[in-house]
LUMMAR-711701 format. One line per 10 residues: for each residue x, y, z of N, C-alpha, C, O. Coordinates in pm, 1 decimal. Example, Ala and Ser with C-alpha at 12.3 -4.5 7.8 and 13.67 -1.06 7.14 Angstrom:
1319.0:-569.0:780.0:1230.0:-450.0:780.0:1320.0:-330.0:780.0:1423.6:-331.9:846.5; 1285.0:-225.0:708.0:1367.0:-106.0:714.0:1290.0:3.0:787.0:1340.9:113.8:803.9
END
This chain:
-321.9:-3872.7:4314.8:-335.9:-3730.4:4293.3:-480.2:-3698.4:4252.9:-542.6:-3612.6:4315.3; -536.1:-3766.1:4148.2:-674.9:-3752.3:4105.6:-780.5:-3753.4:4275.2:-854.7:-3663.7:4315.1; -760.0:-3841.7:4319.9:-861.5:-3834.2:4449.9:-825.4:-3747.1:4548.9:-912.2:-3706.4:4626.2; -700.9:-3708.4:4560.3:-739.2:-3575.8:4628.4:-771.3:-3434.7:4550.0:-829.0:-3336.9:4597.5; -724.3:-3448.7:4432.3:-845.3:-3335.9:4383.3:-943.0:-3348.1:4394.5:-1001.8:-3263.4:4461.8; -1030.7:-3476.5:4327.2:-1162.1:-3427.2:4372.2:-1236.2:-3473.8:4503.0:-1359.1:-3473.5:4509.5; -1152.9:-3515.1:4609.6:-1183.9:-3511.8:4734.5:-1224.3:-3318.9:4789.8:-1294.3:-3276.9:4882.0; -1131.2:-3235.1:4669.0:-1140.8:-3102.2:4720.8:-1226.3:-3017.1:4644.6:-1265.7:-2903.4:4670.8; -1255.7:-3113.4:4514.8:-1341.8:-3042.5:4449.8:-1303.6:-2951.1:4332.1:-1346.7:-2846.4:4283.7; -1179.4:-3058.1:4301.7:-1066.3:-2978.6:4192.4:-1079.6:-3064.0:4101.3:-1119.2:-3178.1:4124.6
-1044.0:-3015.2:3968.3:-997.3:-3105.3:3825.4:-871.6:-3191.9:3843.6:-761.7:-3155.9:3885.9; -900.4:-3280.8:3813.8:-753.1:-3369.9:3802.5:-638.9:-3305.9:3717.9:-518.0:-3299.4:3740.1; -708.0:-3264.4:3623.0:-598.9:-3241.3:3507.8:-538.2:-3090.7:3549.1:-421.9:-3057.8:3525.8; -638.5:-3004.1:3615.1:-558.2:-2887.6:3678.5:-515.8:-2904.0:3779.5:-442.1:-2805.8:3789.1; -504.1:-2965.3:3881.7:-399.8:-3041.3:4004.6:-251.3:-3063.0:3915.8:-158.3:-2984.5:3934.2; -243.6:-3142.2:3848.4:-165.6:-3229.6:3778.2:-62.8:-3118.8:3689.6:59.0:-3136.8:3687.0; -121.1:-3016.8:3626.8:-97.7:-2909.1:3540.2:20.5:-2812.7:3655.0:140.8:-2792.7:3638.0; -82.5:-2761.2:3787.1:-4.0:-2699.4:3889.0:114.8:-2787.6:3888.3:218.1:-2737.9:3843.5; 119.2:-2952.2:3944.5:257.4:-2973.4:4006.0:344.6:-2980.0:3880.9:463.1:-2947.1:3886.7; 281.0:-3027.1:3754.9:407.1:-3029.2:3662.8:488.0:-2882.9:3651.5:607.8:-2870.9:3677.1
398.6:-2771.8:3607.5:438.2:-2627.9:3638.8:523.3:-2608.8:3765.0:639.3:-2605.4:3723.8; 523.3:-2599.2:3857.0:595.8:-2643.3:3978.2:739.0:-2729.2:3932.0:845.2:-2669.0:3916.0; 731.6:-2815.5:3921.0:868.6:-2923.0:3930.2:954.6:-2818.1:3817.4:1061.0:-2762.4:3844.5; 883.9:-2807.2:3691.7:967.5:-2731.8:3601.0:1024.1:-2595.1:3687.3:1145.5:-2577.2:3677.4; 984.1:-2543.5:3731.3:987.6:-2408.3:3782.0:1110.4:-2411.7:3950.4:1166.4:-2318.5:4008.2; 1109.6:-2524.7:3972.0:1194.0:-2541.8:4074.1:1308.6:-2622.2:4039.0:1403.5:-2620.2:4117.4; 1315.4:-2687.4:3942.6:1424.1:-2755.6:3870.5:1546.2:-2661.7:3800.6:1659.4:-2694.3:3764.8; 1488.3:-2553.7:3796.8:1592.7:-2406.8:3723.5:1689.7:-2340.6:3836.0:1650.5:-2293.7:3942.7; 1824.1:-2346.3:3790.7:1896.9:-2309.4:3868.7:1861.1:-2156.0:3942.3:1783.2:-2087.0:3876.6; 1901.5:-2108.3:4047.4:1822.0:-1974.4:4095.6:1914.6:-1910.7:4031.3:1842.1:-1811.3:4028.0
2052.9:-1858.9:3950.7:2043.0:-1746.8:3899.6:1981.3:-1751.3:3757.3:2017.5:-1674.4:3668.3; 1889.8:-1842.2:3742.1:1809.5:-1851.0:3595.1:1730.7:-1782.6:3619.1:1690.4:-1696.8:3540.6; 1675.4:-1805.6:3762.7:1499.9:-1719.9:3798.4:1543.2:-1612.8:3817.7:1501.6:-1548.8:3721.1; 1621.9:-1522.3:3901.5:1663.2:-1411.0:3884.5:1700.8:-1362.7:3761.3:1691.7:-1240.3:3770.8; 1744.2:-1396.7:3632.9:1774.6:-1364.9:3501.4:1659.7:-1323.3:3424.6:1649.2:-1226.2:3349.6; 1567.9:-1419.5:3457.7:1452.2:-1445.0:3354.1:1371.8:-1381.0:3391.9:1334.4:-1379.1:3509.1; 1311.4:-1290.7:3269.9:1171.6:-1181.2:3267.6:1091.0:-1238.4:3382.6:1113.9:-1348.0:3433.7; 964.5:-1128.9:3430.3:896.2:-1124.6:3480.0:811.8:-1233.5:3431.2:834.9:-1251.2:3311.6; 708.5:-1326.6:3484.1:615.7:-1365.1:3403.0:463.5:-1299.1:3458.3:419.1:-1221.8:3543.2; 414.8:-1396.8:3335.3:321.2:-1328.8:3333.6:206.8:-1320.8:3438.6:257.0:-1387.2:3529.3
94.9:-1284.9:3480.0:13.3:-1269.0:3609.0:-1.3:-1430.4:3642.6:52.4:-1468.2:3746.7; -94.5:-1562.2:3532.8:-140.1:-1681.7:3568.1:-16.1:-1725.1:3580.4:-14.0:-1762.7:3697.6; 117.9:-1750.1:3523.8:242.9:-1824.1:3572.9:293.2:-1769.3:3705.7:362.2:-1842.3:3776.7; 263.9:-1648.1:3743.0:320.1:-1612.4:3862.9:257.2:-1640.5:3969.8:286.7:-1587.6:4077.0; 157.9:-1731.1:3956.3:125.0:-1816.3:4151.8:212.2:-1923.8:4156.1:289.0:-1952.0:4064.1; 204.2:-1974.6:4243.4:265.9:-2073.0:4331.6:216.9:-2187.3:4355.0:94.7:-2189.8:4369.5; 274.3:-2286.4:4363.7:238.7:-2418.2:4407.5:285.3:-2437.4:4537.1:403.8:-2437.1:4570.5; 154.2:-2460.3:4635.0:257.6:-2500.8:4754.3:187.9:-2579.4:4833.1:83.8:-2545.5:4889.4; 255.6:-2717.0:4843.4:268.9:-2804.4:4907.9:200.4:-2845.4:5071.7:256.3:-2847.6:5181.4; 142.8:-2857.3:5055.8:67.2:-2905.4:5189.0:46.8:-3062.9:5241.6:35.7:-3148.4:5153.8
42.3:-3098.4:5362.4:47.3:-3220.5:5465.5:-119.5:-3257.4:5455.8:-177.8:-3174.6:5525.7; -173.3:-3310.0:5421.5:-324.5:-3341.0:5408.4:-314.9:-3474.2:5494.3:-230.8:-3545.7:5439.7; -379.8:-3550.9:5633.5:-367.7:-3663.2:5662.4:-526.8:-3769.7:5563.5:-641.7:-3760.4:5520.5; -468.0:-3814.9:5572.2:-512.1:-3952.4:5494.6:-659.0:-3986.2:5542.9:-737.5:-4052.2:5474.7; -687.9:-3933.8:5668.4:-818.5:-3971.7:5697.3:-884.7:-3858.5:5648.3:-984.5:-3866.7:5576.7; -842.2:-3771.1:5677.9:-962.2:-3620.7:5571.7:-963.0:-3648.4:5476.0:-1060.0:-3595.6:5421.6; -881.2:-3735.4:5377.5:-884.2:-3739.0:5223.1:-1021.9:-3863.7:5243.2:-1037.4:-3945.3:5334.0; -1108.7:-3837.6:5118.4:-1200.3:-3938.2:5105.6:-1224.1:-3990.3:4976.7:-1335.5:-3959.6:4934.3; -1167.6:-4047.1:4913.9:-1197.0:-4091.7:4745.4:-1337.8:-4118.1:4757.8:-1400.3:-4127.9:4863.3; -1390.8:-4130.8:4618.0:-1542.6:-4140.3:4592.4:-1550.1:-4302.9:4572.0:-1481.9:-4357.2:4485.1
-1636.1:-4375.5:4656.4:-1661.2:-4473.8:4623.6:-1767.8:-4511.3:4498.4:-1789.8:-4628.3:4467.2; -1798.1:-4456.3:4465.9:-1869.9:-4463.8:4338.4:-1917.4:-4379.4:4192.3:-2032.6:-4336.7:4200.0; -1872.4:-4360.3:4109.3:-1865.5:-4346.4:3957.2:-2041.8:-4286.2:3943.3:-2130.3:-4371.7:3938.3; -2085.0:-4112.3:3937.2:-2191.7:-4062.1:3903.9:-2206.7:-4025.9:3780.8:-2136.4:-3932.1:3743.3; -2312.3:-4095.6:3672.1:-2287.5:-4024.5:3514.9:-2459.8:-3920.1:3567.7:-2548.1:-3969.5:3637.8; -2462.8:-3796.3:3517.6:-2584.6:-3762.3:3500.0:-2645.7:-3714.7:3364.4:-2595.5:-3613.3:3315.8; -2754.8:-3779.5:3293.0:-2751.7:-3756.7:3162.7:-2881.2:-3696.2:3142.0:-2974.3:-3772.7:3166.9; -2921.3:-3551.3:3093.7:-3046.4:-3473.9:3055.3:-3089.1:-3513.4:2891.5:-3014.5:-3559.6:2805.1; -3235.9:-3478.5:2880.5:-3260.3:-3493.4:2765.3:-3415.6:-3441.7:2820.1:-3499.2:-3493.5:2894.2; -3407.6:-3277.2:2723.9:-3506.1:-3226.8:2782.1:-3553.1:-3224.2:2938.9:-3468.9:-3167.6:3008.7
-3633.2:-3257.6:2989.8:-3678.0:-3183.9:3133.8:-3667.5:-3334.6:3192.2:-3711.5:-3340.4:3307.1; -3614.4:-3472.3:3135.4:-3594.4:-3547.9:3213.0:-3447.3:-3538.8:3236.3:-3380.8:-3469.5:3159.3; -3396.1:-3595.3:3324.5:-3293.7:-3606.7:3414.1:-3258.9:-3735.6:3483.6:-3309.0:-3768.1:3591.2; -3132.7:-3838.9:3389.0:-3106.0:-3979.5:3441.9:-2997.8:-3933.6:3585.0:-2940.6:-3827.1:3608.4; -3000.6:-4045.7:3651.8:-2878.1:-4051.5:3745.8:-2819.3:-4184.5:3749.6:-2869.1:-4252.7:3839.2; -2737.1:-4238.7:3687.2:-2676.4:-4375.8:3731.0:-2558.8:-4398.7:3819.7:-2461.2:-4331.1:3787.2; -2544.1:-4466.4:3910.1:-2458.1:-4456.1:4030.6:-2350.2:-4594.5:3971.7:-2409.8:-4698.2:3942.5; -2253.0:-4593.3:3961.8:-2126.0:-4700.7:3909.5:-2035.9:-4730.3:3996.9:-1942.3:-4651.1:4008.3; -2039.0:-4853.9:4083.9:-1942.8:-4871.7:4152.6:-1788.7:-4855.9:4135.7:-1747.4:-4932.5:4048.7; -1694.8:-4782.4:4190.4:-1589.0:-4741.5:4144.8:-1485.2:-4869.7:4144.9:-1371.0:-4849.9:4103.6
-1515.9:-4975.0:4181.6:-1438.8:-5090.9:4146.5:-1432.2:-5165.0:4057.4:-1348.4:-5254.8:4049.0; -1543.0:-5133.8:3953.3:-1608.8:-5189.9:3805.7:-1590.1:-5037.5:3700.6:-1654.1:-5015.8:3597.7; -1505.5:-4964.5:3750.1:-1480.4:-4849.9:3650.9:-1442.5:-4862.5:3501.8:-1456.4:-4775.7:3415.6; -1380.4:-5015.0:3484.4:-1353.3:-5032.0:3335.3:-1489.6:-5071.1:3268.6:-1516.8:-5032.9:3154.8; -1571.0:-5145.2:3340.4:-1685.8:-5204.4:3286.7:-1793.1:-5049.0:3244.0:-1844.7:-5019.2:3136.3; -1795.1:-4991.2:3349.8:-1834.1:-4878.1:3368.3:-1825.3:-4788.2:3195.9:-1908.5:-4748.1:3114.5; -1687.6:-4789.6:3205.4:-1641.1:-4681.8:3063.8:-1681.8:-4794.6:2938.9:-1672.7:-4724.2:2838.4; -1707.3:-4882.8:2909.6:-1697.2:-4996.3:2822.2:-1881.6:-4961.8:2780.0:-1929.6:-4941.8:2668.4; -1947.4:-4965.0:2906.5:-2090.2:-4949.9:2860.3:-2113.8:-4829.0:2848.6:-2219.9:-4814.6:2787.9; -2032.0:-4659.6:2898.1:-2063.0:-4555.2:2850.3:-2050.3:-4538.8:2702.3:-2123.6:-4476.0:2626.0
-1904.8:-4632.1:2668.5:-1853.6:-4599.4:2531.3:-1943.2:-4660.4:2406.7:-1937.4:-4630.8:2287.3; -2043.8:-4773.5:2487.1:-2173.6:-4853.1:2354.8:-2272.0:-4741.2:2354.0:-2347.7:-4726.4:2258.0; -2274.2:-4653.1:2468.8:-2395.6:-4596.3:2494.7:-2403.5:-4496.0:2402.4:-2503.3:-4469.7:2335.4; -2264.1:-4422.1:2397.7:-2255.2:-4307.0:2312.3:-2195.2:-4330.3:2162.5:-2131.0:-4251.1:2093.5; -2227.3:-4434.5:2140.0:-2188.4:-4470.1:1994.2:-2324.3:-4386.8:1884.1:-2319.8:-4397.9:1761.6
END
């Protein structure tokens, strides 16, 4: 789920947020949804489901940190197969 969000340029955690919202929302018997108040404007979109083939999806092969400090500007590129090593030396870095 995470890589096709940001294959699209979405948050993981708001991808993730939509389908849980979704499952709850379709799990309710329909004369519940007919019973139950209006909601409100942001609960009232929709989640809907789409066929994406597998070759348009493109995960990121590699892990970008970019770190400023004043008018310089780092870029370190992290292979996404060393992602634990990756978080292990962000987490000494920012100690």
């Amino acid at each position: 789920m995470a890589a096709v969000a940001l294959a699209h340029g979405l948050n993981a955690n708001l991808l993730r947020r939509w389908v849980v919202a979704d499952e709850a929302q379709t799990a309710k018997p329909m004369d519940a949804l007919i019973a139950s108040p209006a909601p409100s404007t942001l609960e009232n979109r929709t989640f809907i489901p789409i066929q994406v083939e597998m070759s348009a999806v493109t995960a990121p092969q590699e892990i970008t940190i970019e770190m400023r400090r004043g008018a310089m500007i780092v870029k370190i590129g992290w292979p996404l197969r060393a992602a634990a090593d990756c978080a292990a030396w962000l987490r000494e870095l920012l100690r």
